[in-house]
Structure formats: structure tokens, C-alpha cells
C-alpha positions as CSV (number, residue, x, y, z in Angstrom):
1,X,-36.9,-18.1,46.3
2,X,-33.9,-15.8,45.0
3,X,-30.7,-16.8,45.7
4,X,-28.8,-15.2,48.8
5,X,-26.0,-12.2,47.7
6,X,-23.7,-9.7,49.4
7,X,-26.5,-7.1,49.3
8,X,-28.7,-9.4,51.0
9,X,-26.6,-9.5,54.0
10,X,-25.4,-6.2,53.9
11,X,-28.9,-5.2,54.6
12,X,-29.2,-7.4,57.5
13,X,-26.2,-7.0,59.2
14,X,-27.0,-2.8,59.0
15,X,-30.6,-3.8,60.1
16,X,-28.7,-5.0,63.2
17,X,-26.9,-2.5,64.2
18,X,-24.0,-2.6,66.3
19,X,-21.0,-1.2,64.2
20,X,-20.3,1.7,61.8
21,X,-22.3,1.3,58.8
22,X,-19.7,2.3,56.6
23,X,-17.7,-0.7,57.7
24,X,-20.1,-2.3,55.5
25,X,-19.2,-0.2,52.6
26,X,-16.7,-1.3,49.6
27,X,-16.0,-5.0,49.2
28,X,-15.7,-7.0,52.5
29,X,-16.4,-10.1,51.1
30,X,-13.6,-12.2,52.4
31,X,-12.9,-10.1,55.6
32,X,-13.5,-11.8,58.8
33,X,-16.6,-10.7,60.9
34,X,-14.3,-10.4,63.7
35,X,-12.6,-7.4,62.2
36,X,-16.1,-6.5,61.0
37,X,-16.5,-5.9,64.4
38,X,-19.4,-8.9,64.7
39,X,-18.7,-11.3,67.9
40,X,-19.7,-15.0,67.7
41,X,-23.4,-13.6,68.8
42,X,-24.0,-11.5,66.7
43,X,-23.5,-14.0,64.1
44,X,-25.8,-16.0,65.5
45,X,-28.2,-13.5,65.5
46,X,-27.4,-13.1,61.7
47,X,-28.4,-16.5,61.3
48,X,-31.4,-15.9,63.1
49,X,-32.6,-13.2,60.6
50,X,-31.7,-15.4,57.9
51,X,-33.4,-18.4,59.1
52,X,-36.8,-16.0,59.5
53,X,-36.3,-14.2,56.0
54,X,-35.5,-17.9,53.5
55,X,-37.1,-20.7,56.0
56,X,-33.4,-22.3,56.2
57,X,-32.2,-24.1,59.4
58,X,-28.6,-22.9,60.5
59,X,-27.4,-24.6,63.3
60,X,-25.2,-23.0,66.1
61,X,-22.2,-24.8,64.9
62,X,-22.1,-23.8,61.4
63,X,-21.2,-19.8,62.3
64,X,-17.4,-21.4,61.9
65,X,-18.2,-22.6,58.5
66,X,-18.8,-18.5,58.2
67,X,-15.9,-16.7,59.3
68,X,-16.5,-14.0,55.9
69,X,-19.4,-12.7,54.4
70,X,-18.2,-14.6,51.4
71,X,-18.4,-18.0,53.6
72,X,-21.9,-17.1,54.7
73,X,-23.3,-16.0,51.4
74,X,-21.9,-19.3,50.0
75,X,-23.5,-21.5,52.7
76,X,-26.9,-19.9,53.1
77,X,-27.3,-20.6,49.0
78,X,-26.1,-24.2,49.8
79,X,-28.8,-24.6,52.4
80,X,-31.9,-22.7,49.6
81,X,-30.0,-24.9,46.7
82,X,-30.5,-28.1,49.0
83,X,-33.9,-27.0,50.1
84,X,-34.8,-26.3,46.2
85,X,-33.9,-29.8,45.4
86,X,-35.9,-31.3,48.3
């Protein structure tokens, strides 16, 4: 399985819904969901997407070790880099 990037998640967070799609636009890499506009459930339900689309387990917990995009892309690869070497 490929690796998990910024396009990636772009494409699920606009598959979601819930905020301007052009806030996704540009480089929003390291800012904060919150500002985003993406509450603590709708991260959740990120997680949800990308638990169905890699076969990852994210638990509920870990949405603070994602407060950017950035954060998230770089823990979802940690969890398909530890499930690679498994």
C-alpha cells in the first residue's frame, strides 16, 4: 500500500463535507483543524475514513496526536510503516 500524503487527506476531508472547500486550498499543512473549521468529531470521522481506505487502527485518543494535517499525515504513515513491517 502507498504511503499516506496531503492529497490523500485533502480528498477525504472534501469527501466530508462540512466546510468551504477552498479552505482546503494552498498549503495547510501545519494549520490546526480547529481553524480548519474540523471539531474533535469530525476528526474522528477522518479517522474513520482512513481506517476503511489503509486497514489501520486509530484509536479515539490519538486525534491529539493530530492537531494538523501535517500531524495526521505523519501518523497514519507511522501506523502503514508499522503495519508494513509486521
Amino acid at each position: 500500500m502507498s504511503a499516506f500524503d496531503m492529497d490523500e487527506l485533502k480528498d477525504i476531508l472534501r469527501k466530508m463535507g462540512g466546510v468551504d472547500e477552498a479552505d482546503l486550498d494552498g498549503d495547510i499543512a501545519d494549520t490546526e483543524f480547529a481553524f480548519l473549521g474540523y471539531d474533535s468529531l469530525a476528526l474522528l470521522e477522518l479517522c474513520s475514513q482512513v481506517e476503511r481506505r489503509y486497514g489501520v487502527q486509530i484509536s479515539d485518543e490519538a486525534v491529539l496526536d493530530m492537531p494538523t494535517p501535517a500531524k495526521a499525515v505523519d501518523y497514519v504513515n507511522s501506523l502503514l510503516t508499522a503495519k508494513a513491517g509486521a
